[in-house]
N, C-alpha and C positions, 0 to 999 in steps of 0.2 A: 356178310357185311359188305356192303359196298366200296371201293376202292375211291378214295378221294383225292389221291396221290396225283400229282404232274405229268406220271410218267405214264399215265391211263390212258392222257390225253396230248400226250406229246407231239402224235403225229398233224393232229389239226390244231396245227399254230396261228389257221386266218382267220380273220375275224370278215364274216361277211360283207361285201362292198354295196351297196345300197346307190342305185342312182337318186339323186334330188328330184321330188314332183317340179312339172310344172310351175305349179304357183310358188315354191320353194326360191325357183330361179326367177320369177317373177320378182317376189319381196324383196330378192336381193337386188336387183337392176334395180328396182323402185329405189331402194334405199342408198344405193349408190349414185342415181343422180339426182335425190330430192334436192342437193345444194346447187345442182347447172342451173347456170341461165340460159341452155341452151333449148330453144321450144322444138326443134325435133328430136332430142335427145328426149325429153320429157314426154312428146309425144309417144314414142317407142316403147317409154314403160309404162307406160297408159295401157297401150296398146295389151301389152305383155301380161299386165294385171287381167283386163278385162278377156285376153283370151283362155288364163289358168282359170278362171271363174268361171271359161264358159258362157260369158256375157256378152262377147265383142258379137254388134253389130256384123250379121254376114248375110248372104244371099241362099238362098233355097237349096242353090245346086252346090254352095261353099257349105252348109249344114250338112248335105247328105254325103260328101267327099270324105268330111273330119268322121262321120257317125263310121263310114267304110272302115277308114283308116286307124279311127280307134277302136273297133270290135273285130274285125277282117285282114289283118295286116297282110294275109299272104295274097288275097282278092287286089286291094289295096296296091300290092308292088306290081302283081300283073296289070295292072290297069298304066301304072303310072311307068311300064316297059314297053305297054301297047304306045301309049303318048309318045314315048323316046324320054321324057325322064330322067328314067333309068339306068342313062350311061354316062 
């Protein structure tokens, strides 16, 4: 029979920490300044929406950067060490 008991599993008391997606942090800036009246504030989560969606308007060589850096991350830091980046 299986042990159901507290003490089975006393040693791992953490509950896993999960970072928020993109678009998670996104909805929330969204919805934090939907009341400003400020237009670069609103611009900002425009921005932030349309880049968790993967939508935002970028250039050729801004598409192939993000593709690096989201599938390559370790390509990615050396490139952006070669630039100076990095420090």
């Amino acid at each position: 029979m299986t042990d159901l008991s507290t003490s089975a599993c006393a040693g791992n008391t953490t509950l896993p920490v999960t970072e928020p997606s993109d678009l998670d942090v996104a909805i929330r800036v969204a919805q934090q300044l939907l009341g400003s009246d400020s237009v670069p504030a609103l611009r900002e989560a425009l921005r932030l929406l349309l880049r968790a969606l993967d939508a935002e308007p970028v250039t050729e060589d801004e598409k192939a950067r993000r593709f690096v850096d989201r599938h390559f991350p370790e390509v990615a830091a050396f490139l952006a060490n070669e630039r100076g980046e990095g420090q």
